[in-house]
C-alpha positions as CSV (number, residue, x, y, z in Angstrom):
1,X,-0.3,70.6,-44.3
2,X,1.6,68.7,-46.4
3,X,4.1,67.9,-43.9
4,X,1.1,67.1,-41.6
5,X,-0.2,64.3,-43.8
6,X,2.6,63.2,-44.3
7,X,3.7,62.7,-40.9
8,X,-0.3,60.9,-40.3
9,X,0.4,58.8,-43.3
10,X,4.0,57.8,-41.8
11,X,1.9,56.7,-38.4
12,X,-0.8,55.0,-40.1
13,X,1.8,52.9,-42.2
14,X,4.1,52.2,-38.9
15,X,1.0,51.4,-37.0
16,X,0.3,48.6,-39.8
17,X,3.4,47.7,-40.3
18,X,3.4,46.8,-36.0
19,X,0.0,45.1,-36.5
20,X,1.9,42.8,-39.3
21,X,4.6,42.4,-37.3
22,X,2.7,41.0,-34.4
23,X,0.6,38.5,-36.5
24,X,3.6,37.6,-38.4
25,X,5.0,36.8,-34.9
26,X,2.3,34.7,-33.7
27,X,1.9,32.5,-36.9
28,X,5.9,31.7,-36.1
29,X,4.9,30.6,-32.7
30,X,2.3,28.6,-34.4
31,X,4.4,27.5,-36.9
32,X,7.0,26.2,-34.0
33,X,4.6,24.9,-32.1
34,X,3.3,22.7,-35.1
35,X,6.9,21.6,-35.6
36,X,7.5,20.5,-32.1
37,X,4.6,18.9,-32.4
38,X,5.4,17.0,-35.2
39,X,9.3,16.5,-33.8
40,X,7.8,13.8,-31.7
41,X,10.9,12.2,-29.2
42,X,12.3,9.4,-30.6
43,X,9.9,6.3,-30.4
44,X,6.8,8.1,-30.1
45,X,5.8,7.8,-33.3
46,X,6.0,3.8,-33.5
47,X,3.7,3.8,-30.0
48,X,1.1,5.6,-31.9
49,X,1.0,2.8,-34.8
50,X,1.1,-0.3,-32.7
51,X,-2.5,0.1,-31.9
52,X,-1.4,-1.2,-28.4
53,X,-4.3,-0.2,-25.6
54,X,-1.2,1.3,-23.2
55,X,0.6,4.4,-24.3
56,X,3.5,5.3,-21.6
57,X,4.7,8.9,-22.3
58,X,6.2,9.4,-18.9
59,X,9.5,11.9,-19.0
60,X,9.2,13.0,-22.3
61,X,9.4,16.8,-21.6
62,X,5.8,17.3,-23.4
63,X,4.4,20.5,-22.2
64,X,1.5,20.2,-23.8
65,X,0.0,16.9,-24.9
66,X,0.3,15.7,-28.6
67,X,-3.0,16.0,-30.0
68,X,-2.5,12.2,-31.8
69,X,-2.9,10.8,-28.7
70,X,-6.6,12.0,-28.5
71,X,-7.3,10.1,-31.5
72,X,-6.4,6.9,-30.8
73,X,-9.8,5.4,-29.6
74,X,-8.4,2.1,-28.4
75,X,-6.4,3.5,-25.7
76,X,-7.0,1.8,-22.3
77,X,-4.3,3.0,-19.6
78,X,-2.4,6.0,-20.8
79,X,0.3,7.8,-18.6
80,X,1.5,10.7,-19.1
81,X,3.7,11.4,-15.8
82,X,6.8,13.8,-15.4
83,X,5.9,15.8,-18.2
84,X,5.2,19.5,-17.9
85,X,1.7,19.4,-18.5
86,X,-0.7,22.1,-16.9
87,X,-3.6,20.6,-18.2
88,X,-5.2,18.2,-21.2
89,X,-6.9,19.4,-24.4
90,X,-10.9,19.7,-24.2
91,X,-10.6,16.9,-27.4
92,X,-9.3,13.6,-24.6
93,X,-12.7,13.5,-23.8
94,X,-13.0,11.3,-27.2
95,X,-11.0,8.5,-25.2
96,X,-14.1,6.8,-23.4
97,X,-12.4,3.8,-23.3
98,X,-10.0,4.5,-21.2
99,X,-9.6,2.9,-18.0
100,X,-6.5,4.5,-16.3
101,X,-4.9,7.3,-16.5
102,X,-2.0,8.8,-14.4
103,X,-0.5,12.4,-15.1
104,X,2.0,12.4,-11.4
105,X,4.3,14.7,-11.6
106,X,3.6,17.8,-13.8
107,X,2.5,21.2,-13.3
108,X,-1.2,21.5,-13.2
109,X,-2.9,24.0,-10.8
110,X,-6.7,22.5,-11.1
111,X,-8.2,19.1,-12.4
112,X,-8.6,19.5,-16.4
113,X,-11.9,19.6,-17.0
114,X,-12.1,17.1,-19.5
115,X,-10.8,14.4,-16.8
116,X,-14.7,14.5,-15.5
117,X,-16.1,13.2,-18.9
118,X,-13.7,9.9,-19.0
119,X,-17.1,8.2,-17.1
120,X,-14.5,4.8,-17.8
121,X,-12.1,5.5,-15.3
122,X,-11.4,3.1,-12.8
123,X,-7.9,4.8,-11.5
124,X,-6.8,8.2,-11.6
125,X,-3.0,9.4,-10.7
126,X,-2.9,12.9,-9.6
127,X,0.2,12.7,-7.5
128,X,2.6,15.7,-7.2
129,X,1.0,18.2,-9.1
130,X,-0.3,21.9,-7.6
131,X,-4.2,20.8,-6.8
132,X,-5.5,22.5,-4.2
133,X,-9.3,21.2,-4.5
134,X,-11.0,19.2,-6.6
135,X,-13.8,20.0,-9.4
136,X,-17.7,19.1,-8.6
137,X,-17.6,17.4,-11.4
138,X,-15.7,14.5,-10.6
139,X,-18.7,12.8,-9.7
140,X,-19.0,11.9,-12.7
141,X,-16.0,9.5,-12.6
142,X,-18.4,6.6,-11.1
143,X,-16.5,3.7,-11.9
144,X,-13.5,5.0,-10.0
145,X,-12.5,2.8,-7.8
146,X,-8.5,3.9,-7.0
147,X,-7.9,7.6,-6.6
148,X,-4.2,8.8,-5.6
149,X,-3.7,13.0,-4.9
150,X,-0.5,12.4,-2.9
151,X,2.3,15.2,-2.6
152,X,-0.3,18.2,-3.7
153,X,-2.0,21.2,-1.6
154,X,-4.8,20.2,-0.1
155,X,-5.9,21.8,3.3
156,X,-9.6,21.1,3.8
157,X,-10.2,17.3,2.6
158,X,-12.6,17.2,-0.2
159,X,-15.8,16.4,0.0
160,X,-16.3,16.3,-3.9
161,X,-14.8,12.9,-3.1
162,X,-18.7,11.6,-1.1
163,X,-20.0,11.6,-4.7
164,X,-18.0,8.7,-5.7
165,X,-19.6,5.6,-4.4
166,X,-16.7,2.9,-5.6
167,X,-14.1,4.7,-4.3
168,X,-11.9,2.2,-2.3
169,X,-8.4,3.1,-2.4
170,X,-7.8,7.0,-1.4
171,X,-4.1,7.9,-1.2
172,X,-3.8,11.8,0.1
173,X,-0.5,11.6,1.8
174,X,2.2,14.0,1.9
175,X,-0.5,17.4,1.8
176,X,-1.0,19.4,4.7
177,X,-4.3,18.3,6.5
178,X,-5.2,18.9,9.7
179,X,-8.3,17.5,10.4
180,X,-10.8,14.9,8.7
181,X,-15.0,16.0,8.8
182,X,-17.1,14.3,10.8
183,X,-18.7,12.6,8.3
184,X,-16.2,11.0,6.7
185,X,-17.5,7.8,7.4
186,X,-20.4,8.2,4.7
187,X,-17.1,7.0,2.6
188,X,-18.3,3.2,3.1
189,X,-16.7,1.6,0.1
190,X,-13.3,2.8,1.3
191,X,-10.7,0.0,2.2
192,X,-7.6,1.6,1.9
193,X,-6.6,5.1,3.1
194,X,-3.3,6.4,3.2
195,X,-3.2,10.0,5.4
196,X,0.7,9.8,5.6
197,X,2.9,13.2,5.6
198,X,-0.1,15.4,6.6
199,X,-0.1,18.0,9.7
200,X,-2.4,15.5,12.4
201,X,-2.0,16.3,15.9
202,X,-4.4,14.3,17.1
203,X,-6.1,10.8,16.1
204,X,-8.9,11.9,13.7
205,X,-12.0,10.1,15.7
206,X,-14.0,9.8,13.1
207,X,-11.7,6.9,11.5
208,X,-13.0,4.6,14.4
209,X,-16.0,4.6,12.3
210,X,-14.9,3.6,9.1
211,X,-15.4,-0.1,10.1
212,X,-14.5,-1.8,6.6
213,X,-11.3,-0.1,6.3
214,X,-8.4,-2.6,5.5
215,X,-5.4,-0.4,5.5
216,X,-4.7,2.8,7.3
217,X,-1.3,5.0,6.7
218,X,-0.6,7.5,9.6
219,X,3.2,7.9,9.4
220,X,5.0,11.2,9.8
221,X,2.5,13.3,11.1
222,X,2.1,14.5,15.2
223,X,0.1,11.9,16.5
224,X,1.2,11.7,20.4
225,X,-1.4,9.0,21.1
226,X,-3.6,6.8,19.5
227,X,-7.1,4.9,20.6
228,X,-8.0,1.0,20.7
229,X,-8.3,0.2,17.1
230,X,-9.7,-3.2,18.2
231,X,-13.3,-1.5,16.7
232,X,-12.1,-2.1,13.6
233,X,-12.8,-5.5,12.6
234,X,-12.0,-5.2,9.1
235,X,-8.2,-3.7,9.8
236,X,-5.3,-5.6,8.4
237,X,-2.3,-3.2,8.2
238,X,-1.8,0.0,10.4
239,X,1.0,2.1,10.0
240,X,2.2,4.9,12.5
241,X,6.0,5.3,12.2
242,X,7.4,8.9,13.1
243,X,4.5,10.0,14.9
244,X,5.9,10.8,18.5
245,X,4.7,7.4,20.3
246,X,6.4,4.9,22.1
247,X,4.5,2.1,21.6
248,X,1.7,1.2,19.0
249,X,-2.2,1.3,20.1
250,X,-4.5,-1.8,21.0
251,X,-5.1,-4.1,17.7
252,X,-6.7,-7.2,16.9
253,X,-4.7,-10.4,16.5
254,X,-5.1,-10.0,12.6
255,X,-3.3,-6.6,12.5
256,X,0.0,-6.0,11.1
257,X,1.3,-2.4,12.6
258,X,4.6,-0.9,11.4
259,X,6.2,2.1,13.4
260,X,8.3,2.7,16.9
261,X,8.2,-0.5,19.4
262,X,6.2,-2.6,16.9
263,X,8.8,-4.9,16.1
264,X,9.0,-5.8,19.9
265,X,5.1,-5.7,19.8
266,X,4.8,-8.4,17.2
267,X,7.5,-10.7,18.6
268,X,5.7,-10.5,22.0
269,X,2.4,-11.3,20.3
270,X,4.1,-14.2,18.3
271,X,6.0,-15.3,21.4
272,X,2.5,-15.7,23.4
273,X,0.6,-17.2,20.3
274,X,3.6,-19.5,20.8
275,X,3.1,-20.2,24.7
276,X,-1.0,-20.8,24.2
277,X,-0.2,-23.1,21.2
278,X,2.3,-25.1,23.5
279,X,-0.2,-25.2,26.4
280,X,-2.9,-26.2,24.2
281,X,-1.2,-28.8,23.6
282,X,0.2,-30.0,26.4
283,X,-3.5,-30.2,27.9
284,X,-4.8,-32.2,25.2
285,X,-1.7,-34.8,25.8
286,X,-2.9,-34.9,29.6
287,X,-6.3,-35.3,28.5
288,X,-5.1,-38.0,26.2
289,X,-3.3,-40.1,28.8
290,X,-6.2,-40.0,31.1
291,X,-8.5,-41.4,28.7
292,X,-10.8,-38.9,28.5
293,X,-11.7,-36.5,25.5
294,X,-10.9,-32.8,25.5
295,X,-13.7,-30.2,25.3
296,X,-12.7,-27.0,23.1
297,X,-15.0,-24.4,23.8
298,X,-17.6,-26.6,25.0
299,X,-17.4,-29.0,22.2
300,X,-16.4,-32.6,22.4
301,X,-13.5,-32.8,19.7
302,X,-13.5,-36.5,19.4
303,X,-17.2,-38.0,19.3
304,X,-17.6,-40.3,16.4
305,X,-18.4,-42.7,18.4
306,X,-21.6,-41.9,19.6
307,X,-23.0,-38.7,18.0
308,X,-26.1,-38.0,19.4
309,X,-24.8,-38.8,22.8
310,X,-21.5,-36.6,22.0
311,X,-24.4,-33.6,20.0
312,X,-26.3,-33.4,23.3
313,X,-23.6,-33.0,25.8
314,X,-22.1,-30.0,23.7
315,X,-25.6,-28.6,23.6
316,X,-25.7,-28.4,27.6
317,X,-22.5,-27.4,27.3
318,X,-23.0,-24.2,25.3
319,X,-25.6,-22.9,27.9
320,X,-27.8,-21.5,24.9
321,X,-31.5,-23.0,24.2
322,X,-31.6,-21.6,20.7
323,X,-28.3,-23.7,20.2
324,X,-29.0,-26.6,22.1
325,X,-31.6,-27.3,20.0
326,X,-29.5,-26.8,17.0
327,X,-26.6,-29.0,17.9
328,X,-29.1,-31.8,18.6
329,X,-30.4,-31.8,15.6
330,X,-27.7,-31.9,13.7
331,X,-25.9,-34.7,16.2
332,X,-29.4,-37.2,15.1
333,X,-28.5,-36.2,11.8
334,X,-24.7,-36.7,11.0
335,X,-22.6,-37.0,14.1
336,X,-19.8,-34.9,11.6
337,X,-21.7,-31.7,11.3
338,X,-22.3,-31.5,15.1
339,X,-17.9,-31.8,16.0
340,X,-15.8,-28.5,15.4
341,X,-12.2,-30.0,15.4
342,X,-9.8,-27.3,16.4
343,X,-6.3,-27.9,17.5
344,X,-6.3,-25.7,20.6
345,X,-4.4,-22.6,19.0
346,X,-5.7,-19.2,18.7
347,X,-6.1,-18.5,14.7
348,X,-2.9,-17.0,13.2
349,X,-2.3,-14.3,11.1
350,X,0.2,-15.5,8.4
351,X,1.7,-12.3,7.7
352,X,4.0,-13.6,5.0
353,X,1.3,-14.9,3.3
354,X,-0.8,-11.5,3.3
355,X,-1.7,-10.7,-0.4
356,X,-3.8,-7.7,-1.1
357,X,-5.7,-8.8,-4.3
358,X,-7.7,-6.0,-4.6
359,X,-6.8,-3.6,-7.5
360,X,-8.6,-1.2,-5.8
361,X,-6.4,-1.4,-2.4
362,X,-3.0,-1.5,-3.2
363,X,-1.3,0.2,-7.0
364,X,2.0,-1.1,-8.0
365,X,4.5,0.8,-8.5
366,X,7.8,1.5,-6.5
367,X,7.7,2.8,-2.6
368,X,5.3,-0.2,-1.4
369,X,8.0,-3.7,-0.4
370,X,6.2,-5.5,1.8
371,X,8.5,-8.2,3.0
372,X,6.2,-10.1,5.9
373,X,8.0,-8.4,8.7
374,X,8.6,-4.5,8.0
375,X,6.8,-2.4,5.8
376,X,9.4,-0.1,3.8
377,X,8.0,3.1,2.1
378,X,10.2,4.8,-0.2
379,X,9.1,8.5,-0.6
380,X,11.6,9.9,-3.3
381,X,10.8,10.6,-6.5
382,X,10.8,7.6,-9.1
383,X,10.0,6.0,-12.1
384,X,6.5,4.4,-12.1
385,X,6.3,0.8,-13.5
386,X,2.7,0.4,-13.7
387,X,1.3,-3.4,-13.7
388,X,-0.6,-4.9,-16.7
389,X,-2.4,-6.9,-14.7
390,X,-5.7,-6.2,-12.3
391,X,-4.5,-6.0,-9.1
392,X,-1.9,-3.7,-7.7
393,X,0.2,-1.7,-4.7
394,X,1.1,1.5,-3.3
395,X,3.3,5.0,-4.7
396,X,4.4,7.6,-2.4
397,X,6.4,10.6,-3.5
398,X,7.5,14.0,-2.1
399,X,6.2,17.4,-3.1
């Protein structure tokens, strides 16, 4: 008996002795934690006193992020990318004044749910992480204008994204789509789109009805052949290098295109912009020495002289009653307001003047050179240098 108790009072002991042993073990991982925590890399510590409205903690190794940072209420733009985050305490959600906030490049699985209270957000990085889909409540992100899931897991596109009516600048390349849904088009603030790296093997149709798209990215996927894009009126930049095409698809003169033959497409386009300009001219020389005006597009271009002479014959000319009338009137009333001058030229595109203004459009940060003539996107991974101001370009990076 007393062998027995002792033996029970042995267990009873080693049993709390293991019980102590395993709290005493996770107050030390506490207790390092704690200390990491307050072992903050070397510079940190100055960024949190500055009171500046930019933090940058990009490649700092944090696995977690410092729980100071979700105290400092004047925070505007904070990035956090190349860390090892796998998501963001429930207390960021105190940071309503936060604008931007980019977290490329770390390990999280799903979209912190924390993310969907920061109602201030006009961009949001999400590039190369492990996202697979998105949570319904992002639609409360309302403001956000610039959304950029590049290099993750997305199969199905998703449709979370129809809930945010300011999106205009979606990049969701380098993910393995196949198709778009139908009613993709409901998307009507979208201006910029970049579908680049994804698994298309034919021309997603719905795109032809996303009129007020300004930029679309198609490159490297298995595109064999593409339809007039002439329906878009608001295109200015298509992209379809490595896709297995020969030539590029039907574009408006405005269009800047960048993959196989569109180097010989655009000098041939120049090179007969070139030959209408010349002939244009040459007429109006003709015209000149024979003492008569030249009409351009039924318009007298020179008719100071007698305006409501000059307003009336462009009336006939135009073969429109509605317009007739119009001209007329304006010819009794200023002569000035009746003339178009035009010099005989189609309108150019100056593509080395093409700015895209829009912060919404284009983010800066390396991968985007846009040099006038060829469109150069860098894919490996980099440093971002995010720009103070407004406006900004484009990021690509591989998974």
């Amino acid at each position: 008996m007393g062998n027995s108790s002792s033996k029970g009072e042995g267990g009873a002991e080693g049993e709390e002795g293991g019980m102590d042993g395993e709290e005493a073990e996770i107050t030390e991982k506490k207790k390092e934690e704690e200390e990491m925590e307050e072992e903050l890399p070397l510079g940190v510590e100055e960024m949190f006193e500055s009171g500046d409205p930019v933090l940058d903690l990009s490649y700092r190794k944090f696995k977690r992020l410092p729980s100071r940072v979700c105290g400092l209420m004047h925070l505007e733009k904070l990035y956090v990318c190349g860390n090892s985050l796998r998501t963001l305490p429930d207390s960021i959600t105190q940071l309503q004044g936060l604008r931007i906030l980019a977290l490329d490049f770390n390990k999280m699985e799903d979209v912190p749910s924390a993310i969907c209270q920061l109602t201030n957000l006009t961009r949001l990085y999400l590039g190369s992480n492990r996202l697979m889909s998105l949570p319904p409540e992002l639609k409360n992100l309302q403001s956000l204008r610039c959304l950029w899931m590049e290099s993750n897991y997305f199969q199905r596109f998703p449709r979370e994204l129809y809930d945010l009516p300011n999106l205009k600048s979606l990049q969701i390349g380098d993910n393995r789509l196949k198709t778009l849904p139908s009613d993709l088009w409901r998307m009507e603030a979208l201006r910029g789109l970049w579908l680049y790296g994804n698994r298309f093997e034919t021309f997603p149709k719905v795109l032809l009805r996303m009129e007020n798209l300004e930029i679309l990215d198609l490159d490297r996927n298995k595109i064999s052949e593409f339809p007039s894009l002439k329906r878009l009126p608001a295109l200015r930049l298509f992209s379809y290098d490595h896709n297995p095409v020969d030539a590029p698809p039907k574009v408006a003169d405005e269009v800047l295109v960048v993959g196989e033959g569109a180097a010989e497409f655009l000098e041939e386009r120049e090179a007969r912009k070139e030959r209408r300009r010349k002939a244009a001219e040459k007429e109006a020389e003709e015209l000149a020495l024979a003492g008569e005006e030249p009409v351009i597009h039924g318009i007298l271009k020179n008719s100071s002289s007698n305006s409501k002479q000059a307003a009336n014959e462009a009336a006939v000319t135009l073969g429109d009653g509605d317009v007739k009338e119009e001209v007329a009137k304006e010819g009794e009333e200023d002569a000035e307001l009746a003339v178009t001058e035009y010099d005989g030229a189609e309108l150019e595109y100056d593509e080395e003047g093409v700015e895209y203004e829009t912060e919404e459009l284009i983010c800066e940060g390396e991968g985007f050179e846009y040099e006038g003539e060829e469109l150069e996107y860098e894919r490996a991974q980099m440093d971002y240098e995010y720009e103070e101001l407004e406006d900004t370009g484009r990021r690509g990076g591989g998974p």
